[in-house]
DRENVO-82121 format. One record per atom (N, C-alpha, C): residue in one letter; atom name; x negated, y negated, z negated. Coordinates in steps of 0.1 Angstrom, whole numbers. Atoms other than C-alpha are relative to their C-alpha. Layout:
pt type A; atom CA; east X; north Y; up Z
...
END
This chain:
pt type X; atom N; east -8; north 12; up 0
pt type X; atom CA; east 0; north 0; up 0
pt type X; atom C; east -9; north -12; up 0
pt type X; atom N; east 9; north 11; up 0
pt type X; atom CA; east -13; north -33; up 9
pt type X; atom C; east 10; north -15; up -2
pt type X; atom N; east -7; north 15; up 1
pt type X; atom CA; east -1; north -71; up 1
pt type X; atom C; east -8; north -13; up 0
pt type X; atom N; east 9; north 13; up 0
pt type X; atom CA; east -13; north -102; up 6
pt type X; atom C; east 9; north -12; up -10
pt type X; atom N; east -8; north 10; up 13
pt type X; atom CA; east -5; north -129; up -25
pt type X; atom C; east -7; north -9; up 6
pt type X; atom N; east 3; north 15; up -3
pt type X; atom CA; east -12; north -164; up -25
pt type X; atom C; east 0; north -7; up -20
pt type X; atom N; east 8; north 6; up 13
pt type X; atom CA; east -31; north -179; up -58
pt type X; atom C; east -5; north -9; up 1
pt type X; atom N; east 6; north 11; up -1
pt type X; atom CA; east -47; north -211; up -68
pt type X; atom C; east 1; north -8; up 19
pt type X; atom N; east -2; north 6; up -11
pt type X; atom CA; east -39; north -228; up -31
pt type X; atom C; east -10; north 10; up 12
pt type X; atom N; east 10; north -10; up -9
pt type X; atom CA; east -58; north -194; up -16
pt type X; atom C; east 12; north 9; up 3
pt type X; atom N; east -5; north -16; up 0
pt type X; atom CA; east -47; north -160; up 0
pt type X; atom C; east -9; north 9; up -2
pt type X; atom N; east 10; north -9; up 4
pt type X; atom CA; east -58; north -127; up -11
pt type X; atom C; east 7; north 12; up 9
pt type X; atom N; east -7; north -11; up -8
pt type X; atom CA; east -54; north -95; up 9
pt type X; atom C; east -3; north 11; up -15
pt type X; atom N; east 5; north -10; up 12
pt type X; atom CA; east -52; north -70; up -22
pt type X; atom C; east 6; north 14; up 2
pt type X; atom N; east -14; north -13; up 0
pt type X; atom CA; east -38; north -31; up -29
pt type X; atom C; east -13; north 2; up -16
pt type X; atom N; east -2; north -4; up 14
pt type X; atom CA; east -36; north -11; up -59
pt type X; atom C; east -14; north 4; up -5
pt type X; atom N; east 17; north -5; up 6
pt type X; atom CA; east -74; north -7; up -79
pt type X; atom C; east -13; north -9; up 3
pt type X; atom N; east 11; north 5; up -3
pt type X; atom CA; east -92; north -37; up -61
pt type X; atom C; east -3; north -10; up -11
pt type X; atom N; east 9; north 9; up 9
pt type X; atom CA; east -110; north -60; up -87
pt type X; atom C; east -3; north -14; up 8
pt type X; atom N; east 3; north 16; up -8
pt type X; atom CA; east -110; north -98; up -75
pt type X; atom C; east -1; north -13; up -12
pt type X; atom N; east 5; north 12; up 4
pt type X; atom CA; east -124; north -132; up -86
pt type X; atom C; east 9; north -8; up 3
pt type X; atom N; east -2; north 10; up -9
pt type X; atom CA; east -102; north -159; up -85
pt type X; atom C; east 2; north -13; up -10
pt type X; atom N; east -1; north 10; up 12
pt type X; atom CA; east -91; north -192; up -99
pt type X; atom C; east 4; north -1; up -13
pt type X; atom N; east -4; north -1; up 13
pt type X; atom CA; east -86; north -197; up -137
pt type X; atom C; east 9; north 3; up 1
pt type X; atom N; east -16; north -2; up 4
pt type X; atom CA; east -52; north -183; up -150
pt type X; atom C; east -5; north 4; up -12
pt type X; atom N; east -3; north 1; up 18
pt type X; atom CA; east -38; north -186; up -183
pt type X; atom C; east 1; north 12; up -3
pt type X; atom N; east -2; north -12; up -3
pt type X; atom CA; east -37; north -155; up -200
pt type X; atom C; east -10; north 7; up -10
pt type X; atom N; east 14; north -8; up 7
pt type X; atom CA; east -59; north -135; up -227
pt type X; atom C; east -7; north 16; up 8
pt type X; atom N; east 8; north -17; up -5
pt type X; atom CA; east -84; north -102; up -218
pt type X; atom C; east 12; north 7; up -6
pt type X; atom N; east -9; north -9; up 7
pt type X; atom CA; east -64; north -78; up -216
pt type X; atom C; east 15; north 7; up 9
pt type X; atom N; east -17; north 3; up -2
pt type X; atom CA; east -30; north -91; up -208
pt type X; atom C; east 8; north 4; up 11
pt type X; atom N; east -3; north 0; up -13
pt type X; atom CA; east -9; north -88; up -177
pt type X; atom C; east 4; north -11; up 9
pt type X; atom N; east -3; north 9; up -11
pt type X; atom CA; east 1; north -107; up -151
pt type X; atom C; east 6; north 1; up 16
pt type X; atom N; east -7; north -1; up -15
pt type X; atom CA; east 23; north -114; up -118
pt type X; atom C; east 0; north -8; up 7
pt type X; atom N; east 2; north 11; up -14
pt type X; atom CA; east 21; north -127; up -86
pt type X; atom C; east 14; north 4; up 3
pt type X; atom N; east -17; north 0; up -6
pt type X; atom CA; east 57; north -132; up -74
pt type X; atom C; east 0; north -8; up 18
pt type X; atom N; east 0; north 3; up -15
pt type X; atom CA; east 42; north -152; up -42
pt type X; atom C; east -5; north 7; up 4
pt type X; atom N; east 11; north -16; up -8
pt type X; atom CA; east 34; north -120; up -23
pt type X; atom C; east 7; north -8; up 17
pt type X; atom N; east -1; north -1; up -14
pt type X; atom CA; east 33; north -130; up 18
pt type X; atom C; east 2; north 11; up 9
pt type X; atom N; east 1; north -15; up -2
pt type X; atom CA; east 32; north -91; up 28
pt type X; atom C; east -3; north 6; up -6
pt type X; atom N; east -2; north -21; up 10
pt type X; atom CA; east 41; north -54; up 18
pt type X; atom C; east -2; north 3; up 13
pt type X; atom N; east 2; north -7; up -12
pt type X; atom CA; east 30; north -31; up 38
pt type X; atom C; east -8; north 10; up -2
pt type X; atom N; east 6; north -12; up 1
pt type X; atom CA; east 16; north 7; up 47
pt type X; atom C; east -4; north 2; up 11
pt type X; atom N; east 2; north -4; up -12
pt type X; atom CA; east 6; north 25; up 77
pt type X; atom C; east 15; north -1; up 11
pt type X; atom N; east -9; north -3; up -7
pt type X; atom CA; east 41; north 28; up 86
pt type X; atom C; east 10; north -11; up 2
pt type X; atom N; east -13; north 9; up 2
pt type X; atom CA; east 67; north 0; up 69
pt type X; atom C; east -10; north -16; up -1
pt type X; atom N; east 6; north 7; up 2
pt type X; atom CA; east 54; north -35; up 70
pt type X; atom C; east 10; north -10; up -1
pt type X; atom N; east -9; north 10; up 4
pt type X; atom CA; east 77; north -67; up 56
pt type X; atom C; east -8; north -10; up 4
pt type X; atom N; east 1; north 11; up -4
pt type X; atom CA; east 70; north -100; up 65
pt type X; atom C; east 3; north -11; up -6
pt type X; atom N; east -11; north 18; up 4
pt type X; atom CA; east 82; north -131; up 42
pt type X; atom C; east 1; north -12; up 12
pt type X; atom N; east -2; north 9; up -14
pt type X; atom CA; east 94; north -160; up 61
pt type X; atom C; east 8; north -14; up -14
pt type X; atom N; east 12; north -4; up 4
pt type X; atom CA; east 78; north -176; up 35
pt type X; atom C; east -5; north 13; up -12
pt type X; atom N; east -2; north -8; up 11
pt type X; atom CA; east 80; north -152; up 9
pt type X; atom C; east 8; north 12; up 2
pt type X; atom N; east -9; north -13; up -4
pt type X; atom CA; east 89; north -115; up 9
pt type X; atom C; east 9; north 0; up -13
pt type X; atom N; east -13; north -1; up 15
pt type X; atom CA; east 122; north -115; up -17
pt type X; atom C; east -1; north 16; up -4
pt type X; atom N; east 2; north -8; up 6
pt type X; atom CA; east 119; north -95; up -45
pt type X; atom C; east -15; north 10; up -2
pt type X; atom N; east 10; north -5; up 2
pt type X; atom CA; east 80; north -84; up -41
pt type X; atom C; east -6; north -7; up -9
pt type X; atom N; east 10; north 6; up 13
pt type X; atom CA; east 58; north -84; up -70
pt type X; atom C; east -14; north 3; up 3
pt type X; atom N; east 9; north -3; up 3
pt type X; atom CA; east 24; north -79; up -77
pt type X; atom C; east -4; north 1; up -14
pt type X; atom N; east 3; north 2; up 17
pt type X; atom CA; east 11; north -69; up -113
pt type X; atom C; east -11; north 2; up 3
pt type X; atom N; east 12; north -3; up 1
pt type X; atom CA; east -23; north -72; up -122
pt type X; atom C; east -4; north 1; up -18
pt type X; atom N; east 7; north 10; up 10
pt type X; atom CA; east -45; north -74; up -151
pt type X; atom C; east -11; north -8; up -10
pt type X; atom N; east 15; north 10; up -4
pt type X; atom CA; east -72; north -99; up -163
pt type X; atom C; east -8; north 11; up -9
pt type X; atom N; east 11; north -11; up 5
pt type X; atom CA; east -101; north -79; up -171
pt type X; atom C; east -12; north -12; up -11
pt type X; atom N; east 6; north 6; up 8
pt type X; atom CA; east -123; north -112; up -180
pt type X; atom C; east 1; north -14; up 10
pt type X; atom N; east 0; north 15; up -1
pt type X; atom CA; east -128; north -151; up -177
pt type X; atom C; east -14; north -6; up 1
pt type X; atom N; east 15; north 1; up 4
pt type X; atom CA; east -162; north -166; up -170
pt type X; atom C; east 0; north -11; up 10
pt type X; atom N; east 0; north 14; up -4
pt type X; atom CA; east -178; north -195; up -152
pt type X; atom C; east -6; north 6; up 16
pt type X; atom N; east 13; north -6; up -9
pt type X; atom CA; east -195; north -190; up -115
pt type X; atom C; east -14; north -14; up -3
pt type X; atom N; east 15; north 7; up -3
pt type X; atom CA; east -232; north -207; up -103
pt type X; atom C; east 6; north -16; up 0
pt type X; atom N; east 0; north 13; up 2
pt type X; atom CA; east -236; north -246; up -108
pt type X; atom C; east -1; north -1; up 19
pt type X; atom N; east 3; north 3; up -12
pt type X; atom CA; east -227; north -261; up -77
pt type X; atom C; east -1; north -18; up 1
pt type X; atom N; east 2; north 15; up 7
pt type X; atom CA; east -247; north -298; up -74
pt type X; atom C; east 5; north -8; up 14
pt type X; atom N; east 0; north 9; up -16
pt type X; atom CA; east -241; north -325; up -47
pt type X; atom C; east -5; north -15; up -8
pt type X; atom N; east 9; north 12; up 4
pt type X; atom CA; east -257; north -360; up -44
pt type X; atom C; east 13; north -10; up 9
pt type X; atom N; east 0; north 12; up -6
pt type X; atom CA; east -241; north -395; up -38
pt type X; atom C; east -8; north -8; up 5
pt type X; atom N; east 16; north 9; up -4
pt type X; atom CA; east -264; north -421; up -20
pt type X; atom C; east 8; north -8; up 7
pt type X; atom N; east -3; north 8; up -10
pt type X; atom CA; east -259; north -452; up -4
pt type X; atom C; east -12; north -8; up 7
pt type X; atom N; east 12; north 2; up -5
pt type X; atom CA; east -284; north -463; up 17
pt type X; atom C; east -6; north -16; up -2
pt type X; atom N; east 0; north 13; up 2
pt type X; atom CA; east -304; north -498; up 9
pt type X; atom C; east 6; north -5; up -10
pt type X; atom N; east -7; north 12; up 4
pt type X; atom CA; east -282; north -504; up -18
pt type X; atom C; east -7; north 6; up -18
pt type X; atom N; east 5; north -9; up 10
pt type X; atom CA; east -305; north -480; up -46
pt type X; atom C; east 9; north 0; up -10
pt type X; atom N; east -12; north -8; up 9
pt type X; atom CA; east -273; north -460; up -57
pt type X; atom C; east -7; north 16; up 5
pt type X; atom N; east 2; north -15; up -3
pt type X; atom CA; east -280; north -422; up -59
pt type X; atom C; east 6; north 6; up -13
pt type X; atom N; east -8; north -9; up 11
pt type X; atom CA; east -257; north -399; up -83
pt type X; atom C; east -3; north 15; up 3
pt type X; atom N; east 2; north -14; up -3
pt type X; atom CA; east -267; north -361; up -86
pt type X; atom C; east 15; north 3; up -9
pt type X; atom N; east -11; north -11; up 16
pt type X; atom CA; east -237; north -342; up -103
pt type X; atom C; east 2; north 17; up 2
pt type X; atom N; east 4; north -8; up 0
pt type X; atom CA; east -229; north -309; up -109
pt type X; atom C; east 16; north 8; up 0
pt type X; atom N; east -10; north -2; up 1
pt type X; atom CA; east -197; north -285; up -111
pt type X; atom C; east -4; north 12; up -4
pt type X; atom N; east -3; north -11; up -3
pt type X; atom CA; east -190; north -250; up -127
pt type X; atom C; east 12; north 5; up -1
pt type X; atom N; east -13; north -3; up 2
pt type X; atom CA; east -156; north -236; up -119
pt type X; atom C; east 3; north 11; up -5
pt type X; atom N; east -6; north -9; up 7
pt type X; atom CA; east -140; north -214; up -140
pt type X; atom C; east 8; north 10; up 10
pt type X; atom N; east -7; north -9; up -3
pt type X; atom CA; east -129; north -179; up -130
pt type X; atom C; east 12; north 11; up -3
pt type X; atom N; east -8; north -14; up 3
pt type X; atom CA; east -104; north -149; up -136
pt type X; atom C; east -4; north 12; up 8
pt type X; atom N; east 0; north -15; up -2
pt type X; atom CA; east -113; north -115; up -132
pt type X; atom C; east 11; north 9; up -1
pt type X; atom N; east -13; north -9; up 0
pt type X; atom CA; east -80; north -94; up -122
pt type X; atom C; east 0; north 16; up 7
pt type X; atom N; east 2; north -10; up -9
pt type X; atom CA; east -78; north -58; up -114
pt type X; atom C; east 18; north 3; up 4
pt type X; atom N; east -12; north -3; up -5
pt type X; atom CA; east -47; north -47; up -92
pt type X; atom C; east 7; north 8; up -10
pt type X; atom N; east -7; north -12; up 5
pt type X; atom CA; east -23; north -26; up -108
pt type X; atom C; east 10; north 9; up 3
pt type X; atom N; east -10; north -4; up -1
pt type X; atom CA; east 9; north -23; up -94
pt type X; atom C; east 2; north -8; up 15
pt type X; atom N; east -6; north 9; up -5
pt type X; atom CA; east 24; north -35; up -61
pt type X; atom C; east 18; north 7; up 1
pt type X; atom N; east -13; north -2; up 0
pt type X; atom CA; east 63; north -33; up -62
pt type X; atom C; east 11; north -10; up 12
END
């Protein structure tokens, strides 16, 4: 069984046992969790389609862990006018393993 959800302003192609990274969600280790915007269900044989949203498909997952990724830096500059800003970002992740698609 395969489905594609829609998280943090992304899509994910997932099925049942895959382990994925994605944006923070609320939620302790442990816990569960649903995706109710599922885009496609689908198998070898039956495949649904939302138009946007397939009604009544779920997804359950659940969070395994929470952690930060790699520092990612960028620079402002403006030329001649000696401005230069380094900064830095680390965004927060979720760690979810599939569990269920319904």
């Amino acid at each position: 069984m395969l489905a594609v959800i829609k998280t943090g302003g992304k899509q994910y192609k997932v099925q049942v046992g895959d382990k994925l990274k994605i944006e923070k969600l609320e939620g302790e280790e442990g816990s569960k969790i649903t995706f109710d915007e599922v885009l496609l269900v689908g198998d070898d044989k039956n495949v649904k389609i939302g138009n946007p949203l397939v009604k009544g498909a779920k997804v359950e997952a659940k969070i395994l862990k929470t952690s930060k990724q790699k520092k990612v830096t960028g620079i402002k500059f403006k030329a001649k006018k000696r401005y230069k800003v380094k900064f830095g970002h680390r965004q927060t992740m979720t760690e979810v393993e599939i569990t269920k698609i319904a």
